[in-house]
C-alpha positions as CSV (number, residue, x, y, z in Angstrom):
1,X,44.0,8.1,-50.4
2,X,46.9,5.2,-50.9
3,X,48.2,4.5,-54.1
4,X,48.5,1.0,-55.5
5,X,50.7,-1.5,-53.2
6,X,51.0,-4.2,-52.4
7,X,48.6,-6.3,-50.1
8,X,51.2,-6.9,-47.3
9,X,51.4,-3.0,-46.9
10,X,47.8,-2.2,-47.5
11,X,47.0,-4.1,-44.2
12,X,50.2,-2.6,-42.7
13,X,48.1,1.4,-44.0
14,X,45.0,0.1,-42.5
15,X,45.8,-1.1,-39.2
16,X,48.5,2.0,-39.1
17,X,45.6,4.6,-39.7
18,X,44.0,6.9,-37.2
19,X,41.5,9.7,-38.0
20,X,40.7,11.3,-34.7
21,X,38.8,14.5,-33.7
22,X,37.9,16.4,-30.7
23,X,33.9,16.5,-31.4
24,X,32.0,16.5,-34.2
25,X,34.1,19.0,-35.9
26,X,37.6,18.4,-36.1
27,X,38.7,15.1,-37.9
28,X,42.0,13.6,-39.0
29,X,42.9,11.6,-42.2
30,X,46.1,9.4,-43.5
31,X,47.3,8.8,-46.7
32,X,50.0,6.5,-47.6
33,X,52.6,6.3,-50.6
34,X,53.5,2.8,-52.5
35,X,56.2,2.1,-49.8
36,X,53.8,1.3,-47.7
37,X,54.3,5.1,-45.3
38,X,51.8,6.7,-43.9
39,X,50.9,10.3,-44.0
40,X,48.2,11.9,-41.6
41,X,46.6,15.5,-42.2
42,X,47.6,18.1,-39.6
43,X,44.3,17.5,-37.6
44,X,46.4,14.3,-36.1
45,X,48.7,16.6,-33.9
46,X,45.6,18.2,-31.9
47,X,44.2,14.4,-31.8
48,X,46.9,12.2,-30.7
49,X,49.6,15.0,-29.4
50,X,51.6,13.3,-32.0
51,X,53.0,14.7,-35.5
52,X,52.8,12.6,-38.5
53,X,57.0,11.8,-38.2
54,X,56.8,11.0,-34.5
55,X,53.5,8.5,-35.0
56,X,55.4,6.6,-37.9
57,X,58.8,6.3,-35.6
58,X,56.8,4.5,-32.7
59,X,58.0,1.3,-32.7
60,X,55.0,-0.6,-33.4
61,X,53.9,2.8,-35.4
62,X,50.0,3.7,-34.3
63,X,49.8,0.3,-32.5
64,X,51.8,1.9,-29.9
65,X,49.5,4.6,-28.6
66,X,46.4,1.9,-29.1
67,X,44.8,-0.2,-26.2
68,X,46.2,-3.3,-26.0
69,X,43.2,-4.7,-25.3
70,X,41.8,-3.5,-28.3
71,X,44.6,-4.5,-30.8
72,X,43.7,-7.9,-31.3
73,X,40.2,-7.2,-32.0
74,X,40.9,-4.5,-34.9
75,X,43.6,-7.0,-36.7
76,X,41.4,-9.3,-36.8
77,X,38.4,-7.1,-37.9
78,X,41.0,-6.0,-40.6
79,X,42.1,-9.1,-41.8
80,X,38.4,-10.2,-42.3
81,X,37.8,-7.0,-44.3
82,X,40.6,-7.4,-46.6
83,X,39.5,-11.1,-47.0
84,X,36.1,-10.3,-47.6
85,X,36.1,-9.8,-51.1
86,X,32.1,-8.4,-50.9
87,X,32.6,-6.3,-47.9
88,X,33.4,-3.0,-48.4
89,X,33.3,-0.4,-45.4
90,X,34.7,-1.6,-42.1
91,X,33.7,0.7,-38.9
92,X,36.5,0.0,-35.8
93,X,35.8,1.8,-32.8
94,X,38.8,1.4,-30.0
95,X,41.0,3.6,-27.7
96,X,44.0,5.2,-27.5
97,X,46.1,7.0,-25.0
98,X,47.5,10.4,-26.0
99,X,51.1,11.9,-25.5
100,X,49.7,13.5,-22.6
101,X,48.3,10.0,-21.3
102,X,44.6,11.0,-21.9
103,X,42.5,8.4,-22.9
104,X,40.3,8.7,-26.1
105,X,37.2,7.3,-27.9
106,X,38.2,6.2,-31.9
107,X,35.2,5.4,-34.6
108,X,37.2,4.8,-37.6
109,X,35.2,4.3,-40.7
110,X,37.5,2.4,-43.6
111,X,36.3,1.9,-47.4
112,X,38.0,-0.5,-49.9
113,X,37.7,0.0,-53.5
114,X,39.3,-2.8,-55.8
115,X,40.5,-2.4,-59.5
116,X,37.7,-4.8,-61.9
117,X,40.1,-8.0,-60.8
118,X,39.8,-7.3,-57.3
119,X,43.6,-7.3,-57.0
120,X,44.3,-4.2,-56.0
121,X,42.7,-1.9,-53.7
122,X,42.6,1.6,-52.7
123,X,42.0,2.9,-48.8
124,X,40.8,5.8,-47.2
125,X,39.3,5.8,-43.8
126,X,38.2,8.9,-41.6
127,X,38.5,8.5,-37.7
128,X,36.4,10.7,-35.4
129,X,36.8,11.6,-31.6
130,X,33.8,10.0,-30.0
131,X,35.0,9.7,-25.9
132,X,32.1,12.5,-24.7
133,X,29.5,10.2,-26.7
134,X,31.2,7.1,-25.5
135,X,31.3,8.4,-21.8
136,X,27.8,9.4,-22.2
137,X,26.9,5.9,-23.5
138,X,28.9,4.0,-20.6
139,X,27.7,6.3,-18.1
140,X,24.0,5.8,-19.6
141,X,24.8,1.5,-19.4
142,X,26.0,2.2,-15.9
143,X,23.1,3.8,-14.8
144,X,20.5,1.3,-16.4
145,X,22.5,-1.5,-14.9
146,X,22.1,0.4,-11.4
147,X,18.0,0.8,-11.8
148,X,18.4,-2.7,-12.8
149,X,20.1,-3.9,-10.1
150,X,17.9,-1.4,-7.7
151,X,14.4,-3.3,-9.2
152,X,16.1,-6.9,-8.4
153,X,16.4,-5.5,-5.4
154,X,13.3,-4.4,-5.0
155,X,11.0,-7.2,-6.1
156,X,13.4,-9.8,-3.6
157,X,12.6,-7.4,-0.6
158,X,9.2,-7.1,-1.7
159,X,9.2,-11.2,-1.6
160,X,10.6,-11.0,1.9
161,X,8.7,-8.3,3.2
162,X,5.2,-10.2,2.4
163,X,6.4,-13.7,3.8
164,X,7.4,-11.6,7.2
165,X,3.9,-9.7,7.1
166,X,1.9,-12.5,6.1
167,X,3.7,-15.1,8.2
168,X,2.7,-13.9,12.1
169,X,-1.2,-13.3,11.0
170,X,-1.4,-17.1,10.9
171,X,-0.4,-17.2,14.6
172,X,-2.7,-14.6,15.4
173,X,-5.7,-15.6,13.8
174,X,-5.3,-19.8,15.1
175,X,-4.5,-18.1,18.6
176,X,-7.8,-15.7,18.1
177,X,-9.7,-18.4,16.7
178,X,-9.0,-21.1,19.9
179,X,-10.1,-18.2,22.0
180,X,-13.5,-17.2,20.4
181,X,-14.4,-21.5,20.3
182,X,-12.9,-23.2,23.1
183,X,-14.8,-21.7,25.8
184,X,-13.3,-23.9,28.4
185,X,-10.2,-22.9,28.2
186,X,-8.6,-22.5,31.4
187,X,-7.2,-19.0,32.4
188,X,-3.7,-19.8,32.3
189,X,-4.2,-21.1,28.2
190,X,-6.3,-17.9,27.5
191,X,-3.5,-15.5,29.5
192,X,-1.0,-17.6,27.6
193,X,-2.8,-17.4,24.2
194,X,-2.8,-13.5,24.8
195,X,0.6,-13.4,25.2
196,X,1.4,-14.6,21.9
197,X,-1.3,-12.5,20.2
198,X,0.4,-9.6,21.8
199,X,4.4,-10.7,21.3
200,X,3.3,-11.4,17.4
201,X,1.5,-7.9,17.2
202,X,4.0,-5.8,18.5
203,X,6.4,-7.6,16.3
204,X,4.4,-6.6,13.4
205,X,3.7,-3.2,14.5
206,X,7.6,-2.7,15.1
207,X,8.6,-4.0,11.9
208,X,5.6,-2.0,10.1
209,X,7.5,1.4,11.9
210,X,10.6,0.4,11.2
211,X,9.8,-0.1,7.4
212,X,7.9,3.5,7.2
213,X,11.2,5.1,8.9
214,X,13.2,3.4,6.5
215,X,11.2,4.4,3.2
216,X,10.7,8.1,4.7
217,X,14.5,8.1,4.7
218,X,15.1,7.0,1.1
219,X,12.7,9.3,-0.2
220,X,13.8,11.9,1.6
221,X,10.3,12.5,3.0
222,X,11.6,12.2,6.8
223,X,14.4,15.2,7.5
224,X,17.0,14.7,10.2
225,X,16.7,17.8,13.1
226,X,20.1,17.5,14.4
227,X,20.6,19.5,17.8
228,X,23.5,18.9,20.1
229,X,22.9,16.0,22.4
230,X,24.8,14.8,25.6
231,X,26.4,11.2,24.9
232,X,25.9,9.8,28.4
233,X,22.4,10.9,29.2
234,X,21.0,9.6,25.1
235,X,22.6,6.8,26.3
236,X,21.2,6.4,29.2
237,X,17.8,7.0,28.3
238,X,18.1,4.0,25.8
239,X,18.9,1.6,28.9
240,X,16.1,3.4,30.7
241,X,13.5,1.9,27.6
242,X,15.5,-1.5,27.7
243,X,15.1,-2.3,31.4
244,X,12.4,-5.0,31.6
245,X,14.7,-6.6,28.5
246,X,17.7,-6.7,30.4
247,X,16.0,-7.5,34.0
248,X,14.6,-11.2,32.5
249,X,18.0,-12.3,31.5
250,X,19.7,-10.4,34.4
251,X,21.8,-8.6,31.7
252,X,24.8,-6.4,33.1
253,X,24.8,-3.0,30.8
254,X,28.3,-1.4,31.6
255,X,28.8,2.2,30.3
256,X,31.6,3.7,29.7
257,X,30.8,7.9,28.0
258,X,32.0,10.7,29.5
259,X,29.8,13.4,30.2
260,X,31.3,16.0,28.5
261,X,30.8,14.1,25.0
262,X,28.4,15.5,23.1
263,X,27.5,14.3,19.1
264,X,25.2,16.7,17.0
265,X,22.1,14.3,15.7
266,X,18.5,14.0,15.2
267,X,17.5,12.8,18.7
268,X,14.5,10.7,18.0
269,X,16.8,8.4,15.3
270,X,20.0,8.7,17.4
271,X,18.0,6.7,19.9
272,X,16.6,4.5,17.5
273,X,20.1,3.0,16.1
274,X,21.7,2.9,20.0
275,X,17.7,1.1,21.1
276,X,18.6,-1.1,18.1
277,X,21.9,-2.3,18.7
278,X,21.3,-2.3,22.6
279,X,18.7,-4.6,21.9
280,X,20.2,-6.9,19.5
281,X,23.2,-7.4,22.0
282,X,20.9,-7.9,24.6
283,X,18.7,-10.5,22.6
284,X,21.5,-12.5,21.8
285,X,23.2,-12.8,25.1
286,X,23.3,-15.3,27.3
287,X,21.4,-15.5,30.7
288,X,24.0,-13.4,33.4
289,X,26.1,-12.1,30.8
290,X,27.7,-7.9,30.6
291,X,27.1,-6.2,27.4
292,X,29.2,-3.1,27.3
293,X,28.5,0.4,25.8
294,X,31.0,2.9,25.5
295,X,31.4,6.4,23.3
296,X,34.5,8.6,22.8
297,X,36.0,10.9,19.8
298,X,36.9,9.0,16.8
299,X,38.3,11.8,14.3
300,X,37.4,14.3,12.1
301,X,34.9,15.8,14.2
302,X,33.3,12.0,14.5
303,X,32.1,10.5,17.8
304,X,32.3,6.5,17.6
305,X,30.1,4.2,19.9
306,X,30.6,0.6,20.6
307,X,28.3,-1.7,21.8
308,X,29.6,-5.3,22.3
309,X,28.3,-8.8,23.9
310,X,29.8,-12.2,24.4
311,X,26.7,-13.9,23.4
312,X,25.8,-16.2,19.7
313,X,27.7,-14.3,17.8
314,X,27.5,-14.0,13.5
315,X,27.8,-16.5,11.1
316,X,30.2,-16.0,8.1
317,X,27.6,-16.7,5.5
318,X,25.2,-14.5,7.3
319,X,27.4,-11.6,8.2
320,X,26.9,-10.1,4.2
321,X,23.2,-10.0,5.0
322,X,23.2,-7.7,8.0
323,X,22.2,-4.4,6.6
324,X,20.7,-5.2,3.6
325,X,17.6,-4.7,3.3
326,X,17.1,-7.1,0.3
327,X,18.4,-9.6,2.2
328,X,16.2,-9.3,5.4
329,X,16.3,-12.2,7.7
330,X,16.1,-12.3,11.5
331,X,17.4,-14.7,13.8
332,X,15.9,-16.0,17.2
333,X,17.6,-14.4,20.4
334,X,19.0,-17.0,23.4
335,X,15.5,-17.1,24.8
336,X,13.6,-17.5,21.6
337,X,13.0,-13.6,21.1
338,X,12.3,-12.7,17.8
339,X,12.6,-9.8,15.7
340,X,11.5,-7.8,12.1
341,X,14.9,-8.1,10.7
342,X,14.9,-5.0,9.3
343,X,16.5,-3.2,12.6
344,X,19.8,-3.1,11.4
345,X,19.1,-1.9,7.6
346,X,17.6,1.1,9.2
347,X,20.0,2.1,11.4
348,X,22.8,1.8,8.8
349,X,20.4,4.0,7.1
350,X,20.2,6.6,9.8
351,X,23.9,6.4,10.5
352,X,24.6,7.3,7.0
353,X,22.0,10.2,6.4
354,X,24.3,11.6,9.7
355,X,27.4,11.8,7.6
356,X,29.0,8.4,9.8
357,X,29.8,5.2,9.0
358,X,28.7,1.9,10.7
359,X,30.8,-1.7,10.8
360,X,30.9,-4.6,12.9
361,X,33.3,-7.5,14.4
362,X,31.4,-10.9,15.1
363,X,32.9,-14.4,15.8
364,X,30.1,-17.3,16.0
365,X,30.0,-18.6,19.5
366,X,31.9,-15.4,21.0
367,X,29.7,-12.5,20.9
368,X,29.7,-9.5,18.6
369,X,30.9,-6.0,18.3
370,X,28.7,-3.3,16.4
371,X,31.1,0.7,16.0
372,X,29.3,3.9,14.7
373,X,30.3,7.2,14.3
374,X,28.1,9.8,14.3
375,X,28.9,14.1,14.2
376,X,29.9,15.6,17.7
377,X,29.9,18.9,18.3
378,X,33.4,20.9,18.5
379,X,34.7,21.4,21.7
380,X,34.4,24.6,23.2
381,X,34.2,26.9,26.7
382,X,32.0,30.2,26.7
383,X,33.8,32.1,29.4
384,X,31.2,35.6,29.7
385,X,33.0,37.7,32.5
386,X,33.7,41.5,32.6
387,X,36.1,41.7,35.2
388,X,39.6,40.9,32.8
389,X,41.7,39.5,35.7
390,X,38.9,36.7,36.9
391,X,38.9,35.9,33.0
392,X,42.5,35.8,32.8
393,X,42.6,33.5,35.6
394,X,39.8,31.3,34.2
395,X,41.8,31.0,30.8
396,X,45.3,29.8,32.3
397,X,43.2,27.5,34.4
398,X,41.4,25.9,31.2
399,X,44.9,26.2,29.3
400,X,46.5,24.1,31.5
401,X,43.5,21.1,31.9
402,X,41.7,21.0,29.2
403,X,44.0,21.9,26.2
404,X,42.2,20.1,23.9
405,X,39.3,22.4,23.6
406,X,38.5,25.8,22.1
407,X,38.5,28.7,24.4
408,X,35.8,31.3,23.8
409,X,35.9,34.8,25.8
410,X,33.1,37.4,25.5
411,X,32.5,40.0,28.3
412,X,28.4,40.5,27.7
413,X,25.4,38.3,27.2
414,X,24.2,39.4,24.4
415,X,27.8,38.3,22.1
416,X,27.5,35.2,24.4
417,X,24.1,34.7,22.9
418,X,25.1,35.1,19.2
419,X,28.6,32.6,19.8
420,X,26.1,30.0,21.8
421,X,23.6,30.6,18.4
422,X,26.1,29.4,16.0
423,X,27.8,26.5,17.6
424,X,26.8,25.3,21.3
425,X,29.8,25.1,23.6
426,X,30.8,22.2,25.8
427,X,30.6,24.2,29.3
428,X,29.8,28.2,29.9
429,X,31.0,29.9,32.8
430,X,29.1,32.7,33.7
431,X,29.7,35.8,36.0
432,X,26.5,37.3,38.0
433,X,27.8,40.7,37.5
434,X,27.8,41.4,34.1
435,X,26.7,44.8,31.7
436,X,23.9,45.3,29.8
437,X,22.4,41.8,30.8
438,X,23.1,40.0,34.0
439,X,25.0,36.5,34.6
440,X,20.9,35.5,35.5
441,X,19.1,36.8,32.7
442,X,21.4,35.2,30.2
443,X,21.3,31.9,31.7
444,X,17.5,32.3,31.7
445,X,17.3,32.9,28.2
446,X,19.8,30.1,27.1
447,X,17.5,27.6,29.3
448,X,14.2,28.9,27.0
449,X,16.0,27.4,23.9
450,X,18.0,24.5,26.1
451,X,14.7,22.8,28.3
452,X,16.8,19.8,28.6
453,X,19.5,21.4,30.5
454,X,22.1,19.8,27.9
455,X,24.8,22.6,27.7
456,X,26.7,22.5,31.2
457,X,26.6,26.1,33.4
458,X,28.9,26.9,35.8
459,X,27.7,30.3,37.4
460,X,30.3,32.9,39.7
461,X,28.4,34.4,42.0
462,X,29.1,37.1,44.5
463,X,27.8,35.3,47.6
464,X,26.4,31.4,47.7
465,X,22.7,31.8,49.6
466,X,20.1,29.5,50.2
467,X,17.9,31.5,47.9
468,X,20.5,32.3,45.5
469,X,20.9,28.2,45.4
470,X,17.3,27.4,45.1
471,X,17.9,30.2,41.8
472,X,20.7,28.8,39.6
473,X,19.5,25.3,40.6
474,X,15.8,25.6,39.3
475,X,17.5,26.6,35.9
476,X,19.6,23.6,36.0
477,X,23.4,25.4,37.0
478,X,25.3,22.4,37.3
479,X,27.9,24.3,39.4
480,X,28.1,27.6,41.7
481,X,31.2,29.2,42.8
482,X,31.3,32.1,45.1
483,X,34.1,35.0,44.6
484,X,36.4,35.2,45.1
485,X,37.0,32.3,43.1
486,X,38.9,29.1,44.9
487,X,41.1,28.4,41.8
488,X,42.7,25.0,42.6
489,X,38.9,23.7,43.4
490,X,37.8,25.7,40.1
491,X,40.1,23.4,38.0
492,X,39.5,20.4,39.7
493,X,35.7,20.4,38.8
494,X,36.4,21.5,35.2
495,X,38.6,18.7,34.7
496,X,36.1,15.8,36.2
497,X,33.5,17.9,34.4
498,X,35.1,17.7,31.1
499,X,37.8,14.9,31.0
């Protein structure tokens, strides 16, 4: 407790105090003589890092170690206290930064007691460590702010979604409704009449699937399956589904994925963001125009596609509203097509529950350019031979053309079974003759888990027959080579199999 002083160095103890603690339990207190110094108990050291001498040779004493944004604030908290001749506890609660540079939490309660002329005072104040209940309370703020911010979001998207449910039934029904009483209509107006009942249904029905995907995958409720894919041939099935789209605008699709990429994903979504983004490109190109596809390693085990056109293009105010879903709009294609917009908030969606990342590059009038990355699997050969100088030759072969991948060597099915388990290669190379279970019966039993024929086969056989053909093809054997081995041919397939 200070002893009588005078009021310039009473302010001077007050702003100069600290009592700080680490919890609930450990607190520190100052004192100060009639020269205006200030003392603090031990408990200041484990507070502050600072001893008593070094706090009061700071050279704006315990100002030094506060915030400075919080300075300001306390002296003039302080100078209201001491002015208030009525007011007689003052709680401050500010931060400071430690010796260490640690930030801490103050609540500093300060009494005043005056002599019977309220001339004189006497101060004590006791400061307490409160940065876990502070972090608590920020962190709490945060959060509320985020469910806030999340319910906003909500009711908008709930706004938006009922316009775009409500809005097509009104076509459908006037449509209906001219049908059932204008019965002489001409069968050109009823075929046409149709067509828009049909065009506005499957829009609704699209956007309907697309919403149920999109909450399954916020809740959780829909789990991805990832299994190793080819690039080329997912990609190719999604221009397969687009065909009619591309056919009525006589839209070029150029793709440019090498076989040998392959991306670990759940298939049925995979196709669903490259259908998506095949589509939009598609939709807002022009009539004869190219839209190109393309897929290659990006890093860190990623796999990016790109999928551009030189059609309408994005504006700048709409390009923050792409894949938010509170912000759902859609925008007619070249030809009028229309479209849930909600396409692209799922497939961010997707992307991200795959561990990638999606972005885009649009210019108004010049087309657009959509990137994703998604997993691919790691690179690897399964070589399974016995014989060690066919293996050795297979190895410098794969050294030399395809560096960049993992080499894998196992001389029986049955480790080549448990290495093909944990992580599917990019090619195997089998040998007919191999122990305890032949070249045949492992590929058989690596086709019973692989129906699609997705991991590539190349087979070394002891002599190429008709029959032996008709074999290895039916299991889908991409390649047969008979021994002994043509090695310069050997690496020429591997390379344009692979590279």
């Amino acid at each position: 407790m200070p002893k009588k002083s005078q009021d310039k160095n009473i302010l001077f103890n007050i702003e100069s105090s600290i009592l700080f603690a680490n919890g609930m339990d450990d607190f520190a207190f100052w004192t100060s003589n009639d020269k205006g110094l200030i003392t603090y108990s031990d408990g200041i050291l484990k507070i502050t890092g600072y001893t008593s001498k070094e706090l009061n040779r700071l050279p704006d004493k315990i100002y030094s170690i506060i915030f400075e944004d919080d300075v300001a604030n306390i002296k003039k908290s302080l100078a209201d206290f001491l002015a208030d001749k009525s007011c007689t506890v003052l709680k401050l609660i500010y931060r400071i930064n430690r010796k260490d540079n640690i930030v801490y939490w103050i609540k500093e309660n300060i009494t005043k007691e005056s002599d019977i002329f309220k001339k004189k005072y006497s101060i004590k104040g006791v400061l307490v460590n409160i940065s876990e209940f502070q972090e608590e309370i920020y962190s709490q703020k945060k959060l509320v702010n985020t469910f806030k911010d999340l319910n906003d979001s909500k009711d908008k998207f709930i706004s938006i979604l009922s316009h775009d449910l409500r809005a097509p039934f009104t076509s459908i029904l006037g449509f209906a409704e001219i049908l059932l009483n204008e019965p002489n209509l001409s069968k050109s107006e009823q075929t046409e009449f149709l067509n828009y009942i049909s065009d506005s249904s499957q829009n609704q029905l699209q956007l309907i699937n697309y919403l149920l995907d999109w909450s399954r995958l916020q809740t959780g409720r829909l789990k991805l399956e990832p299994v190793k894919l080819n690039a080329q041939t997912t990609v190719y099935n999604c221009i397969s589904s687009l065909t009619g789209n591309s056919i009525r605008k006589n839209i070029d699709i150029q793709v440019n994925v090498k076989n040998s990429l392959f991306v670990l994903a759940d298939e049925r979504l995979l196709m669903q963001v490259i259908n998506n983004l095949l589509s939009n490109a598609i939709k807002f190109s022009n009539q004869d125009e190219t839209v190109e596809i393309s897929a290659d390693i990006f890093s860190n085990g990623l796999a990016e596609f790109i999928i551009k056109d030189n059609g309408m293009g994005i504006s700048e105010e709409n390009k923050n509203k792409i894949f938010k879903v509170e912000k759902s709009f859609s925008t007619e294609g070249t030809n009028g097509e229309k479209g849930t917009g909600l396409g692209l908030s799922l497939v961010k969606e997707i992307v991200e529950k795959h561990g990638g990342s999606i972005w885009f590059y649009s210019e108004l009038g010049k087309g657009s350019e959509f990137h994703f990355t998604i997993p691919c699997t790691q690179k690897i050969i399964l070589i399974v031979a016995d014989n060690p100088i066919e293996r050795k030759n297979i190895e410098k072969i794969i050294k030399e053309g395809c560096s960049s991948y993992k080499l894998l060597i196992t001389e029986n099915g049955y480790e080549a079974l448990e290495f093909i388990m944990e992580s599917p290669p990019s090619l195997i190379i089998v040998d007919q003759n191999l122990p305890l279970m032949s070249g045949l019966h492992l590929i058989e039993t690596i086709r019973k888990e692989d129906r699609n024929f997705r991991i590539p086969i190349f087979a070394i056989v002891q002599k190429i027959s008709e029959e032996v053909i008709s074999v290895y093809q039916s299991l889908g054997v991409d390649e047969l080579f008979q021994k002994p081995v043509d090695l310069l041919y050997f690496s020429d397939v591997i390379q344009k199999k692979l590279n």
